[in-house]
DOGU-694269 format. One record per atom (N, C-alpha, C): atom name; x negated, y negated, z; residue number from 0. Coordinates in Angstrom, 2 decimals. Layout:
N
ATOM site       X       Y       Z pos
ATOM   CA       X       Y       Z NUM
...
This chain:
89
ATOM site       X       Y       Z pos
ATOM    N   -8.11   -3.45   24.58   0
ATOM   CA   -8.42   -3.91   23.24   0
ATOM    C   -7.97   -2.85   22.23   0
ATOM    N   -7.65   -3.54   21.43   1
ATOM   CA   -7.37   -2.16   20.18   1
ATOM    C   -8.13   -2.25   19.30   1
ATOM    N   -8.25   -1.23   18.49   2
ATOM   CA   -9.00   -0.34   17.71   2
ATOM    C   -8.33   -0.81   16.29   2
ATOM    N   -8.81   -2.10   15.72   3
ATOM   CA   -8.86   -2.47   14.32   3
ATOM    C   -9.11   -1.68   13.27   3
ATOM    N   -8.76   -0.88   12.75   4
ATOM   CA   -9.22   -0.33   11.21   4
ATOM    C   -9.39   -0.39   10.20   4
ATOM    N   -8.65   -1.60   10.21   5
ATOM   CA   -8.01   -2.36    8.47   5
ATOM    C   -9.25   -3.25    7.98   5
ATOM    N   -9.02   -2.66    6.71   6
ATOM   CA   -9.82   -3.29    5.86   6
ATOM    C  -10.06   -4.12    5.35   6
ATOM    N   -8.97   -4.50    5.29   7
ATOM   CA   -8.01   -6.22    4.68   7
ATOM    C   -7.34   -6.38    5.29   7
ATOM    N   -7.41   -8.13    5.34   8
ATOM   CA   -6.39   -8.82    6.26   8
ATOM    C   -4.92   -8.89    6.20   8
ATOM    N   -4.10   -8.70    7.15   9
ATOM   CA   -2.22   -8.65    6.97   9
ATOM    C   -1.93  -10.28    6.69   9
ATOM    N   -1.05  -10.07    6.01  10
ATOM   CA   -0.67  -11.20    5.98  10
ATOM    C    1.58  -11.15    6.07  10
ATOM    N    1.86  -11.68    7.00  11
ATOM   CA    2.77  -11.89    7.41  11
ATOM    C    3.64  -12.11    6.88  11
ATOM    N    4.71  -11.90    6.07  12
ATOM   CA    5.67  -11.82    5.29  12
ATOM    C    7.18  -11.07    5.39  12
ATOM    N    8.52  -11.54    5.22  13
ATOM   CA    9.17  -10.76    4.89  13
ATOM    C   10.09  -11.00    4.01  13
ATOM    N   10.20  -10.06    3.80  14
ATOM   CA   11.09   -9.52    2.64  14
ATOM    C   12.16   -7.98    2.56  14
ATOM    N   12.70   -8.22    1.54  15
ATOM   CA   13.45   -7.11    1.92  15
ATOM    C   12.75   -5.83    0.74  15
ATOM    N   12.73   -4.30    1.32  16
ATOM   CA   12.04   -3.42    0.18  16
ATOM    C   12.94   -2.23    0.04  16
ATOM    N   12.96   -1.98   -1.09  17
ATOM   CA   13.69   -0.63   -1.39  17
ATOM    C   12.73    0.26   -1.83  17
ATOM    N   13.05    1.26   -0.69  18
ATOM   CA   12.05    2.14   -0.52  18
ATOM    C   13.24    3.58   -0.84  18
ATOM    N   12.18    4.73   -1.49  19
ATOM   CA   13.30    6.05   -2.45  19
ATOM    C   12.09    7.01   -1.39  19
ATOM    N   12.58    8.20   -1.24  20
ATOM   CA   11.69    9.41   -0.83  20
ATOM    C   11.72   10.26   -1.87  20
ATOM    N   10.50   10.38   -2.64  21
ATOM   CA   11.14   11.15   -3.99  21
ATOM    C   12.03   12.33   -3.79  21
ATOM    N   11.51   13.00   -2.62  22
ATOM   CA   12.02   14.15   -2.28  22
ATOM    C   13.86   14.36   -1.83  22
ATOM    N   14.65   13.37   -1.75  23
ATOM   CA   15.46   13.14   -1.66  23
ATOM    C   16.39   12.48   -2.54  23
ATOM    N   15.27   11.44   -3.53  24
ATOM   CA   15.85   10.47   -4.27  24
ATOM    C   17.16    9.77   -3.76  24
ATOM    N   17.41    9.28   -2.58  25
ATOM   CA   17.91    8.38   -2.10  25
ATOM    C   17.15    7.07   -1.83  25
ATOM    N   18.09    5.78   -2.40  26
ATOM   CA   16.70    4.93   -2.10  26
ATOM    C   17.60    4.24   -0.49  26
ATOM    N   17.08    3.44   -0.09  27
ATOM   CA   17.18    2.49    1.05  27
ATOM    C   16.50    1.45    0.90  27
ATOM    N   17.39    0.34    1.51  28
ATOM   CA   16.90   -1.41    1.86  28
ATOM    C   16.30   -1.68    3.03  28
ATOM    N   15.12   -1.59    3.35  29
ATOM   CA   14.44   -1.95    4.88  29
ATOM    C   13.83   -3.22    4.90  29
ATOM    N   13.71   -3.80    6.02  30
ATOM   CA   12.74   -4.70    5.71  30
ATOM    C   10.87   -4.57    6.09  30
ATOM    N   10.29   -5.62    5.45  31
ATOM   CA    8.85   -5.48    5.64  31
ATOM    C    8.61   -6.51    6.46  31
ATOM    N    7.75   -6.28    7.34  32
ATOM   CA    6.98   -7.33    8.48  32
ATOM    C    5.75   -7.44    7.60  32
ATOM    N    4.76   -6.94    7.12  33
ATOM   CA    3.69   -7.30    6.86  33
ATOM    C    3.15   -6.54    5.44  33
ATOM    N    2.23   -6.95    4.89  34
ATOM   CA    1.58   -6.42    4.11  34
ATOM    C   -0.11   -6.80    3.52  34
ATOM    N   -1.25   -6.06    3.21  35
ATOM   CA   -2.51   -6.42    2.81  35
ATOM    C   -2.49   -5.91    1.32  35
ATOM    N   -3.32   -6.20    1.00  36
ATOM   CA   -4.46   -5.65   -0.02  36
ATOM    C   -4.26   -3.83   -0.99  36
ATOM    N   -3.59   -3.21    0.39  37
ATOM   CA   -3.98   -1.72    0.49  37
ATOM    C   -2.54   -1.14    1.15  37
ATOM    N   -1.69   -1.92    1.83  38
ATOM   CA   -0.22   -1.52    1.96  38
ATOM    C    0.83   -2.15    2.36  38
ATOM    N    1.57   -1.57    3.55  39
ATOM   CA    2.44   -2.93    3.93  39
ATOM    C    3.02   -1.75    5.30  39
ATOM    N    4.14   -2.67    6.55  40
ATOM   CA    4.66   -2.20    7.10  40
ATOM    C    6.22   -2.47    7.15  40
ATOM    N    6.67   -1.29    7.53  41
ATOM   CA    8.20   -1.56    7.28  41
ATOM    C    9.14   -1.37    8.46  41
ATOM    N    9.84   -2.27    8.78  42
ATOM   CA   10.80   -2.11    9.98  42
ATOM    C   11.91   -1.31    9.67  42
ATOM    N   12.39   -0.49   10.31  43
ATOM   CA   13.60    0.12   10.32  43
ATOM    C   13.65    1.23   11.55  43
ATOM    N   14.97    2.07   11.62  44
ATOM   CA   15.55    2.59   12.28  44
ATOM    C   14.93    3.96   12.13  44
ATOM    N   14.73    5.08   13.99  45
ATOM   CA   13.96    6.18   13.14  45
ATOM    C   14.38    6.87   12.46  45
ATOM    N   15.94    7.21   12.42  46
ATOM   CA   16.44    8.33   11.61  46
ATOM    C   15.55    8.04    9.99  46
ATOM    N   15.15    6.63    9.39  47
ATOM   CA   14.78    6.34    7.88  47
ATOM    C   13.37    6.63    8.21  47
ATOM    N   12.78    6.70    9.08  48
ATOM   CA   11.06    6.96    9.43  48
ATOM    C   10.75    8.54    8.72  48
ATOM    N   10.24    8.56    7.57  49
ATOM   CA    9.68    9.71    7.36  49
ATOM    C    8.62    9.79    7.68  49
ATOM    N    7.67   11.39    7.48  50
ATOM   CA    6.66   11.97    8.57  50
ATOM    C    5.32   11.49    8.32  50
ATOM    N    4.35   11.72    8.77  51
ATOM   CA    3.04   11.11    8.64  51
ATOM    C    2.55   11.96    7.38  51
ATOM    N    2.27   11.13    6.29  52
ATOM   CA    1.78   11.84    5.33  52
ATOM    C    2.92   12.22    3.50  52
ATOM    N    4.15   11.48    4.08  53
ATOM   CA    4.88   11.79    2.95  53
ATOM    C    4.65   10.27    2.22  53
ATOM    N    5.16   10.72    0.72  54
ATOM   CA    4.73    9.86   -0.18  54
ATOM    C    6.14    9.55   -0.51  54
ATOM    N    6.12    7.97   -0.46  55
ATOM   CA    7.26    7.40   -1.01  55
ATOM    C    7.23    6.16   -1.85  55
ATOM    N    8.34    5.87   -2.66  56
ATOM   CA    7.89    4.79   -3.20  56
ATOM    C    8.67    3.31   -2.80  56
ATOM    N    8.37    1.98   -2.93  57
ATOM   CA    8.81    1.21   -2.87  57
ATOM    C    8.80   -0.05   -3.94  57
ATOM    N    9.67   -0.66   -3.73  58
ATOM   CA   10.03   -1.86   -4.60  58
ATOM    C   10.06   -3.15   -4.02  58
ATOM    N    9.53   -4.55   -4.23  59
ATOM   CA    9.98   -5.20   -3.37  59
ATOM    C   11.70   -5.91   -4.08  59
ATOM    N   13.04   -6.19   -3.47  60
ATOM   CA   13.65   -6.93   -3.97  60
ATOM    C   13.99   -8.26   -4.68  60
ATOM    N   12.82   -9.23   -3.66  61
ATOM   CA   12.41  -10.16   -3.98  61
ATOM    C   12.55  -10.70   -5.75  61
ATOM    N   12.38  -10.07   -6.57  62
ATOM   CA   12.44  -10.51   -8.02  62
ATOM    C   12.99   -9.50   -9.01  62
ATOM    N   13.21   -9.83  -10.12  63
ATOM   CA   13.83   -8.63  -10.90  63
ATOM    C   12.29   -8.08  -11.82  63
ATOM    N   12.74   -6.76  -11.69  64
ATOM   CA   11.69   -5.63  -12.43  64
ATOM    C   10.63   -5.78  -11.78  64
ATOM    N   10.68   -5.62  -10.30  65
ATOM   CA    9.04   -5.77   -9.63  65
ATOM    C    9.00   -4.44   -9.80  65
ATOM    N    7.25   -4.73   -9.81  66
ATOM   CA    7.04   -2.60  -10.18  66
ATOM    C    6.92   -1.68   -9.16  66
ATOM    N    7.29   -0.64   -9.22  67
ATOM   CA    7.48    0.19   -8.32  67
ATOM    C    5.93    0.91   -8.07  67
ATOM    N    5.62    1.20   -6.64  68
ATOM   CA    4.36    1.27   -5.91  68
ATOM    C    4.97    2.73   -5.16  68
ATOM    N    3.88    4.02   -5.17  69
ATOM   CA    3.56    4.64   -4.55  69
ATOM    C    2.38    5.15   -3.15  69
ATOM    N    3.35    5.00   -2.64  70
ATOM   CA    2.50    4.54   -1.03  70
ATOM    C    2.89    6.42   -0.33  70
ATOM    N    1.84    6.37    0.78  71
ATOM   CA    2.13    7.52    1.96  71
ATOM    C    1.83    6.55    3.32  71
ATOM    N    2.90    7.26    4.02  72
ATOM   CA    3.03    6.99    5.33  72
ATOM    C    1.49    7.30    5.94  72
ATOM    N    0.95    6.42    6.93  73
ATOM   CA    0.02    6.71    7.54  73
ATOM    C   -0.01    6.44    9.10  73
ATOM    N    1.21    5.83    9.75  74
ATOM   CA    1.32    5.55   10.63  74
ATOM    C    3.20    5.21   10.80  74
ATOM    N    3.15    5.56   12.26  75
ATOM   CA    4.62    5.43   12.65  75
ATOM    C    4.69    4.74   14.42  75
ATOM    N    5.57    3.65   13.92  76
ATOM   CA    5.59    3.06   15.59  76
ATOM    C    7.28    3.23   16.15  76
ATOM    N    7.57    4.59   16.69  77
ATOM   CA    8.33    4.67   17.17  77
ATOM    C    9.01    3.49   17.56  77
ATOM    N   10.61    3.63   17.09  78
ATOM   CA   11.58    2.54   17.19  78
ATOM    C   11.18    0.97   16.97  78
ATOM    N   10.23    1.12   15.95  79
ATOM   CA    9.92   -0.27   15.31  79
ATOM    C    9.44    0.23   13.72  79
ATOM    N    8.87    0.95   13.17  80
ATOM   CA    8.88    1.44   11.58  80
ATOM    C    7.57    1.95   11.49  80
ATOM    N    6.93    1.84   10.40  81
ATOM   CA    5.80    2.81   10.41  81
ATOM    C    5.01    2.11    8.75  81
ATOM    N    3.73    2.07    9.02  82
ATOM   CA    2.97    1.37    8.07  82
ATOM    C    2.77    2.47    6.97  82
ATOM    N    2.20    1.92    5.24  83
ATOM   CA    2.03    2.62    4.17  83
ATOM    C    0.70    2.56    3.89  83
ATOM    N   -0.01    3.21    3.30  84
ATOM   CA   -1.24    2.82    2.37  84
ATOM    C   -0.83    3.17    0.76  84
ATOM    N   -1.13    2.69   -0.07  85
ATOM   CA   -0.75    2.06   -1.60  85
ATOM    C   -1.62    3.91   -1.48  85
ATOM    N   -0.77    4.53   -2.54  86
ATOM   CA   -1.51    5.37   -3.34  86
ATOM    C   -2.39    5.22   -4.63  86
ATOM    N   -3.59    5.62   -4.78  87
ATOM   CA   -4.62    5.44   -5.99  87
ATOM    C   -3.89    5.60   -7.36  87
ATOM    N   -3.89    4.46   -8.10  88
ATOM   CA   -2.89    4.92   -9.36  88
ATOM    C   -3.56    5.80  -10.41  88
């Protein structure tokens, strides 16, 4: 059995997100498998997996001028992507 933590329910979605590492200011197009209330998860390749704990931001593509969201990594699923939690604005 696994060990549920979430607070809010996922809800299943994808889309495509452009996600920047400020620290780099390169952005990238990944896609998202899921998202709640409080973050989202993102599929991609590990070389784009940054570390547990860095703050990045994302966009979804989906529409023009969606607003840009500051999230930190809180989880990483080797060779499948790694989930965000929304940073406190």
């Amino acid at each position: 059995m696994i060990d549920n933590k979430r607070r809010h329910p996922r809800l299943k979605h994808r889309a495509k997100i452009r996600m920047t590492v400020p620290a780099s200011a390169e952005a990238v197009v990944v896609d998202m498998r899921d998202f709640s209330e409080t973050g989202l998860f993102l599929l991609c390749a590990n070389e784009l997996i940054p570390p547990i704990g860095a703050l990045v931001e994302v966009q979804t593509t989906e529409f023009d001028d969606a607003p840009i969201q500051t999230a930190i990594v809180v989880r990483v699923e080797p060779d499948v992507g790694f989930g965000l939690e929304f940073a406190p604005r």
